[in-house]
C-alpha positions in Angstrom: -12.8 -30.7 3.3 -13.5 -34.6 4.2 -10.6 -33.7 7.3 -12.6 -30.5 8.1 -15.9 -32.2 8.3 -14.5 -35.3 10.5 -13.1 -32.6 13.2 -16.5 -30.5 13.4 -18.2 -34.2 13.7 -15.3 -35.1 16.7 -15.6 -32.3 18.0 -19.3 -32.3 18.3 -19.4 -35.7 20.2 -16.7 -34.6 22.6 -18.9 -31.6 23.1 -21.7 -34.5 23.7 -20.2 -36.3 25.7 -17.7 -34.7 27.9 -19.1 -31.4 29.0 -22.7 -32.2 29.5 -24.1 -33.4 32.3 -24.1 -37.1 32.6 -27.1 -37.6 34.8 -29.0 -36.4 32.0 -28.2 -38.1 29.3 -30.4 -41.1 29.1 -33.5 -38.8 30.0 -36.6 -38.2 27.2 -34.7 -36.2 24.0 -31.3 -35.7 25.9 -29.2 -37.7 24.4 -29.0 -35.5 21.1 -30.2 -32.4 19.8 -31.4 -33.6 16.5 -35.0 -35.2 17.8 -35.7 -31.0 19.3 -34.3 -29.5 16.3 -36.2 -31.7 13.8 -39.4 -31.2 16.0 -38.9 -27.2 16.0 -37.9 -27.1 12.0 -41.3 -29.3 11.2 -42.9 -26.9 13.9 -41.9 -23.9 11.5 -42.8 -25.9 8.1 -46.3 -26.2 9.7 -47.5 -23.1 11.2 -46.2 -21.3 7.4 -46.9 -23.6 5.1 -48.5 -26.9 5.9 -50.8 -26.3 9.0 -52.6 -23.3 6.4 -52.3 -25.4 3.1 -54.6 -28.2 5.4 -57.0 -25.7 6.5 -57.2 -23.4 2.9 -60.6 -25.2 1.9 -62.1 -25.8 5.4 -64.3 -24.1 7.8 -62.6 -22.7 10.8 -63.2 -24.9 13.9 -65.2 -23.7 16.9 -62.6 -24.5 19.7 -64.0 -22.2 22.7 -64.7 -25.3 24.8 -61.1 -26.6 24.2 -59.2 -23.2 24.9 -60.9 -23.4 28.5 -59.9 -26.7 28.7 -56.3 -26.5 27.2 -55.6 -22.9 29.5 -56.7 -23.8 32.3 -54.2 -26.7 32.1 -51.3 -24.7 31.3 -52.2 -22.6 34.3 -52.0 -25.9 36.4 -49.1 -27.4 34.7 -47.2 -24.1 35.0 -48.5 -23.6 38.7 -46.4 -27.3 39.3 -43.2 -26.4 37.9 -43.7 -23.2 39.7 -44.0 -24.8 42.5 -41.0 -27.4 42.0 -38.5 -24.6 40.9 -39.3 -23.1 44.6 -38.8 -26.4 46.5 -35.5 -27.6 44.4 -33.6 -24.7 45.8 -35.1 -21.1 44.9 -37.3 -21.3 47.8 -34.0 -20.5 50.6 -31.1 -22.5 49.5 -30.2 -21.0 46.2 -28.3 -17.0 45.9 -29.4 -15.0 43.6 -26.0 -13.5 43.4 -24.4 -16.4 42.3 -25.4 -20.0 42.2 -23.2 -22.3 40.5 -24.9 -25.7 39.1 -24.9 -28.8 41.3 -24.5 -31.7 39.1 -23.9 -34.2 41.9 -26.6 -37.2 42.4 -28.2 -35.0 45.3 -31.6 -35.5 46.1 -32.2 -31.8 46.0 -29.9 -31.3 42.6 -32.2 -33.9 40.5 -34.8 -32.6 41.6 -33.8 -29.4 40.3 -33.0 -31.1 37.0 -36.2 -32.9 36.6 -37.3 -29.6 36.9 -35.4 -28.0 34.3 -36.6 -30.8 31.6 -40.4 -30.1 32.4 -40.0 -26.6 32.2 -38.0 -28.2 28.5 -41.2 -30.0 27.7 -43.6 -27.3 28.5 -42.3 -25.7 25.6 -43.3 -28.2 23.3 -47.2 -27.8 24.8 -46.9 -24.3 24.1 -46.7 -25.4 20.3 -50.5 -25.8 20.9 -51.4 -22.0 20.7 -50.4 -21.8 17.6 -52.3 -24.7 16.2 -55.5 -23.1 17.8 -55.0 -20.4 15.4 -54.6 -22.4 12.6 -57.6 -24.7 12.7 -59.6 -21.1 13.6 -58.0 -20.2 10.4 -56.6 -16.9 11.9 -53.7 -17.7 10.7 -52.8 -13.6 10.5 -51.8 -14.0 14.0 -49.4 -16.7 13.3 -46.5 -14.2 12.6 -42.7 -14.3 11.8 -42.1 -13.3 15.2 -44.5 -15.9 16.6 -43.2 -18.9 14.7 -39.3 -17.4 15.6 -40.2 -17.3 19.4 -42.0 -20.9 20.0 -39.4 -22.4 17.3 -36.5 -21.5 18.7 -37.3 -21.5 22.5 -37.5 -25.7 22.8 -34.1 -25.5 21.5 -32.2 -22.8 23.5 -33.7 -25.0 26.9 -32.4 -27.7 25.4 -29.0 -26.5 25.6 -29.4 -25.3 29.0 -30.8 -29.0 30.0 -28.1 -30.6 28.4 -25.0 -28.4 30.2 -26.3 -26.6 33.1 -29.8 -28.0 34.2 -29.7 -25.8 37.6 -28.0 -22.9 39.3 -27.8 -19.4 38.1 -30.1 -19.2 34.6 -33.4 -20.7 36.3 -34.4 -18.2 37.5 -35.2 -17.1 34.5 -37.5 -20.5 33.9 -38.8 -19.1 37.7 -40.0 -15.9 36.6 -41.2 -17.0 33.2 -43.0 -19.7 34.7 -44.8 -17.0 37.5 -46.1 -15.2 34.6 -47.3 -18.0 32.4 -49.6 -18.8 35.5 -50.8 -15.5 35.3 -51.3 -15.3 31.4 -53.1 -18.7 30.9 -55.7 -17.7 33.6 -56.3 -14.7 31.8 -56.5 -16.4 28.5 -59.2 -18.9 30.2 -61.7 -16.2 31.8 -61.0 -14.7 28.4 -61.9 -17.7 26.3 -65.7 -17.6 28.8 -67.0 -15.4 26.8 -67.8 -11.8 26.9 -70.3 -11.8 30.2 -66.8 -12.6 32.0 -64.7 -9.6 30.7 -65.5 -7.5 34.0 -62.7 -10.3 35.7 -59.6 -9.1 33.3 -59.9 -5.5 33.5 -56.0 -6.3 34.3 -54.8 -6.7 30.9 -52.8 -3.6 30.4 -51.0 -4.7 33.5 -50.4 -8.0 32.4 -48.3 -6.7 29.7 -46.5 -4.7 32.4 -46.2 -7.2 34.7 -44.3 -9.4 31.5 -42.4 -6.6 30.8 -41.1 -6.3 34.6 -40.5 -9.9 34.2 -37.8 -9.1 31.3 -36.1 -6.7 33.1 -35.8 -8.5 36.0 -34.1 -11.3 34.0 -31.7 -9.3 32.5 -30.5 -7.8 35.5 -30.4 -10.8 37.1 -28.2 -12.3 34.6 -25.8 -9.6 33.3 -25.3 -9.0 37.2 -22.2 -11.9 36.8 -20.1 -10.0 34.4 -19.2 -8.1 37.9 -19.5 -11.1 39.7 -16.8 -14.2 39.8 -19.3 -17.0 39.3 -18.5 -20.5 39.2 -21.2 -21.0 36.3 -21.1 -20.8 32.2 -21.2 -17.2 31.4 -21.7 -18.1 27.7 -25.3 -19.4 29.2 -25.7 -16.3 31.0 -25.3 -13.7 28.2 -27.6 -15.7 26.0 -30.6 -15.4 28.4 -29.8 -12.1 29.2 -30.0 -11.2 25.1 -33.1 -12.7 25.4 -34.5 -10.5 28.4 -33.4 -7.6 26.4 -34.9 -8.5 23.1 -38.2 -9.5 24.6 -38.7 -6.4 26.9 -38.4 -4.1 23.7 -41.1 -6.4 21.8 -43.2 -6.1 25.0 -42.0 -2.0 24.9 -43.0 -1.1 21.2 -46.3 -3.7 21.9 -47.3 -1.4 25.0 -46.9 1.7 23.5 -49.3 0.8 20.3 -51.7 -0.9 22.3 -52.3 1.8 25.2 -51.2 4.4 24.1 -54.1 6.3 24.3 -54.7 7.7 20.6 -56.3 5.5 18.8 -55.8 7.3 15.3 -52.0 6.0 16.2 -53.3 2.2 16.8 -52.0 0.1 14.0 -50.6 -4.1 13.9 -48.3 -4.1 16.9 -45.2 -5.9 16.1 -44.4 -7.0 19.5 -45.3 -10.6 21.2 -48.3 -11.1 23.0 -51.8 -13.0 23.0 -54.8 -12.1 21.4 -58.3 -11.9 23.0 -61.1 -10.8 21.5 -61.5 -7.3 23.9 -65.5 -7.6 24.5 -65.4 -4.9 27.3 -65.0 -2.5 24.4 -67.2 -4.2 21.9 -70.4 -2.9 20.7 -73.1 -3.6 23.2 -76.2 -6.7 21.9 -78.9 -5.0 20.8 -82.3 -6.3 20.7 -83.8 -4.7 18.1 -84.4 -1.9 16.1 -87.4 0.2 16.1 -88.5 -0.5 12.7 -88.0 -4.6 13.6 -85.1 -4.9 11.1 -83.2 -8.7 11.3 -79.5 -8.2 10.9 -77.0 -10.8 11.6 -73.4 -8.8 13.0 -70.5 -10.5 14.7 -69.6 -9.3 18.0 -66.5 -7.4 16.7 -63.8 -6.0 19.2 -62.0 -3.0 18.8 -58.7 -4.8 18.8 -59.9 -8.4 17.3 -58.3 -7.4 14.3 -55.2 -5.9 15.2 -53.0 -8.2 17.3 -51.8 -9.8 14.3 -48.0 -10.4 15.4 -48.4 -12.4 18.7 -47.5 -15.6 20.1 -50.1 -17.1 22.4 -53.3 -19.0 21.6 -56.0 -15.9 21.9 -60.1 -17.2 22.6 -63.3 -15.5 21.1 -66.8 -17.6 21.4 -68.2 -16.4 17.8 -70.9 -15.0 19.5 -73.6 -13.2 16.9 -76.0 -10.2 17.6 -79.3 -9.6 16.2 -81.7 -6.8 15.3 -85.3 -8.0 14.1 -86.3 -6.4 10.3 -89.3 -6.7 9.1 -90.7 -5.7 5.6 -93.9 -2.9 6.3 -96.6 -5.5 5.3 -95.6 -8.7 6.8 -94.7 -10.0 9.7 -92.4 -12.6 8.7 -88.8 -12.7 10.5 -86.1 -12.9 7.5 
């Protein structure tokens, strides 16, 4: 056993050492996987357990002014690695038939790299979403599948930092990176409040457009098992399993969502963000004839039913209110 363990251990720092990519190993969290992995396990631990045990006795926070703030950053940071992807090669230079990695000290192959590790580190602010629903206390939202997808996801770019930061795989960061400028901005007019939902009529076809972006990765990738590529196929199939998996999420999602019978509606199991859906709401009303006072929150038709999605979702806690009056007074209750 003691022999067994010592050649797992060897064979790790060989691994380490001799087929990663040496011009990153002194960058932020490179040099070993355990600082990701420990971040992602205590990630886990506190979206399930700690994050809610915190926020059992408290009052949920009002965060509408932050979730403009903290989308409309995302939507910036995402439009500069967008934008860096483009210039480090995807913008002319690289094939997207084959591209093997360049790991020589070009100028234009670190800037690739440095590329790769923000699109890493972007990752980690996209553990942010989910502790907006948490301190809203909608922790409903904060589902197997949601904890699975942001957990795991630091750690699978990891390994693709670490071995092949470049090449053939990023265009999959490219594409996911298109659409995450796309979603925040939504989620931002979103989070405005309800006098803005005329702007995102577009949100059935954002879910399209993410589901196009799925298919296109997978094609992309599984294109090289009839191609001779100089780049790690074992890299390659992994991100294509992930295309794959994430278009049928996306699939079974759609099809609950718009399908157009709502007696079928019911908690989509697929991955997506939830807004509160004010163009369907039920419309402020003044007041009722007979002056009657009742306190109602603005409920959506869908505010309770995205309950397995992994973004950060918005809703301003807006209240209506209908004026009541007893017959013989004229005092407001």
């Amino acid at each position: 056993m003691a022999q067994l363990v010592t050649s797992v251990i060897d064979k790790y720092h060989d691994i380490l050492q001799n087929k990663s990519d040496p011009r990153v190993k002194d960058w932020a969290m490179m040099s070993s996987p355990l600082p990701t992995l420990f971040i992602c396990l205590f990630y886990a631990y506190f979206s399930r357990v700690l994050g809610p045990k915190v926020m059992e006795n408290r009052k949920p926070f009002n965060l509408r002014k932050l979730l403009i703030v903290y989308n409309l950053v995302q939507t910036l940071f995402s439009t500069w690695i967008f934008y860096e992807y483009l210039m480090s090669g995807w913008w002319g230079s690289y094939s997207f038939r084959c591209q093997p990695v360049d790991y020589s000290n070009d100028p234009m192959a670190l800037r690739m790299a440095r590329t790769c590790w923000w699109y890493y580190f972007s990752k980690f602010t996209e553990f942010f979403d989910t502790l907006f629903f948490i301190l809203r206390k909608k922790n409903s939202h904060v589902s197997t599948l949601h904890v699975i997808h942001h957990g795991c996801m630091p750690f699978s770019v990891w390994m693709g930092m670490k071995f092949a930061p470049g090449g053939h795989s990023t265009f999959f960061a490219l594409l996911n990176t298109f659409v995450h400028i796309v979603m925040y901005f939504y989620y931002m007019i979103a989070a405005l409040g309800p006098e803005y939902q005329k702007y995102i009529w577009w949100k059935k076809y954002l879910t399209a457009f993410q589901m196009t972006q799925f298919v296109a990765i997978f094609a992309h990738q599984f294109q090289l098992l009839f191609t001779e590529c100089d780049y790690p196929k074992s890299f390659m199939i992994w991100i294509a399993i992930h295309g794959l998996m994430f278009l049928f999420l996306f699939s079974d999602f759609y099809k609950v969502s718009y399908s157009g019978d709502k007696k079928k509606k019911k908690t989509p199991d697929g991955a997506c963000m939830p807004v509160e859906d004010y163009a369907n709401a039920a419309p402020l009303r003044k007041s009722d004839s007979n002056g009657t006072l009742n306190n109602t929150y603005l409920q959506s038709e869908f505010s309770d039913s995205y309950k397995a999605c992994y973004s950060n979702g918005s809703t301003k806690g807006f209240v209506t209110q209908s004026i009541e009056k007893p017959q013989n007074t004229k005092k407001i209750e």
